[in-house]
N, C-alpha and C positions, 0 to 999 in steps of 0.2 A: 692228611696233607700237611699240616703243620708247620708250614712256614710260614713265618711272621712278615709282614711286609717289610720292617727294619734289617732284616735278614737277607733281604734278594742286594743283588746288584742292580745299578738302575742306569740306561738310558733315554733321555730326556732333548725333545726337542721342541719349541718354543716357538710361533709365529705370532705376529700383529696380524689383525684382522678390521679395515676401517668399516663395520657393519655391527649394529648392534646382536649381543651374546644372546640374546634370544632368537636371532635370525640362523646365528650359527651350529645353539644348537636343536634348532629345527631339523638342519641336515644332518646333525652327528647323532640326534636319540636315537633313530630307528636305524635303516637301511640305506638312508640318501647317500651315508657318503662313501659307505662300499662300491653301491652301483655306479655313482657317478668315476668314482677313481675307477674302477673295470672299464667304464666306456671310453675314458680319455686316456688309460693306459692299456691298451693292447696291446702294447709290445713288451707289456708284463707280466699282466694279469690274462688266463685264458678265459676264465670263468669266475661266476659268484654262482653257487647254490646254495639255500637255505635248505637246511637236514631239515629242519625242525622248526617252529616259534612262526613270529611274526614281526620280530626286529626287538620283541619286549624281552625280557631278563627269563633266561633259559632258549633265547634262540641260539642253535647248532650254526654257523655259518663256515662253509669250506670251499677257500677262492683257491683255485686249481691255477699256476701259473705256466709262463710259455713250452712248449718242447724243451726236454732241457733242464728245466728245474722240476720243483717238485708240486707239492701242495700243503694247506697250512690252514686247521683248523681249528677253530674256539667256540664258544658257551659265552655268550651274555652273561654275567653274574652278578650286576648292579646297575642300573639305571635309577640317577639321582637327580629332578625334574629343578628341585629348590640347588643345588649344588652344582647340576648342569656338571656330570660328570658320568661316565662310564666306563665301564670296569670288564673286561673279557681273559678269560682263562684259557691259555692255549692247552686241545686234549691232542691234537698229533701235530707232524710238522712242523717247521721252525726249525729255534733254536733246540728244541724238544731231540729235531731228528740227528743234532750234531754234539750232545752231550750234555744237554740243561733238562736241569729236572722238575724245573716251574717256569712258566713263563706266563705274565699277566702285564695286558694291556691297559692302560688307563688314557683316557681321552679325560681333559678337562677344558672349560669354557669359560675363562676368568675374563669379569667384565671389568676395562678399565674407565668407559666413560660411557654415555646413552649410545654412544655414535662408534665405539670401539671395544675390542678384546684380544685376547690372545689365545691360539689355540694349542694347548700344552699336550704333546702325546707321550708317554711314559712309559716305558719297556721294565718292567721289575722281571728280577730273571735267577736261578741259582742254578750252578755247573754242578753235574755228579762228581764225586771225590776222583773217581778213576779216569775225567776227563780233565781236570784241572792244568794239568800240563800243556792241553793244547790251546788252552783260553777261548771256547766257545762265547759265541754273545749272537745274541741277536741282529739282523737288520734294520735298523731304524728310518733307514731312506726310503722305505713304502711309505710309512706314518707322516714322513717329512713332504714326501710328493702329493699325500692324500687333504694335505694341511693348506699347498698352497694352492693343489686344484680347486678344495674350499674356496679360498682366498679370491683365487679368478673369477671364480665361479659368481661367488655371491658380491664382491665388489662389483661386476659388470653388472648384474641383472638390478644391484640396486636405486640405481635410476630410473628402471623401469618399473619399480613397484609404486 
């Protein structure tokens, strides 16, 4: 595989989160925040199935989306508890299905205060040479939707805890 993370293309999208990074990534280690973004976007998302795992690092996950589009699946490949980051390898689907030869997800959980973070989700991606002309790239507005569903999500319920 040999491509260096320096190497991909990268997009990158960034939220404030007023809920301490430990809350947040409660929902982002394992499954919480797949499921939760399938249940609040149906008019996306058709499915989540886990191939494989249990949300730890080598879980298979393949979110199958509406009529119409496709399906887009990846490999856990890093779960970082002290760094509160995660790391997933697309094997089909995607960018994958339209000319990119890597595509690797990064979820990171940067704390900026007891009471705050930010949730940074990161697309690294490389075009095969014979696509480059048509500039494939990924979607980032899943990650971006998935970030502020967090957001609603865990801002509302946190009154309640």
């Amino acid at each position: 595989m040999g491509v260096e993370s320096k190497d991909l293309k990268h997009l990158t999208n960034e939220l404030e989160v007023n809920v301490a990074a430990s809350r947040v990534w409660e929902l982002y280690r394992h499954l919480g925040i797949s499921m939760l973004t399938a249940r609040e976007l149906k008019t996306v998302i058709q499915s989540v199935q886990v191939l494989k795992g249990d949300g730890g690092v080598g879980t298979i996950l393949k979110l199958t989306f509406v009529p119409g589009n496709s399906s887009y699946t990846e490999r856990f490949i890093k779960i970082d508890d002290e760094k509160k980051v995660k790391v997933a390898k697309g094997l089909e689907g995607g960018c994958l299905a339209i000319g990119c030869s890597v595509q690797i997800v990064r979820l990171c959980i940067i704390e900026k205060t007891s009471d705050s973070c930010i949730i940074r989700s990161d697309i690294g991606y490389a075009v095969k040479e014979e696509f480059e002309a048509n500039d494939p790239k990924p979607n980032i507005q899943l990650l971006a939707a998935a970030a502020q569903i967090a957001k609603r999500f865990l801002e509302s319920s946190k009154n309640d805890a």
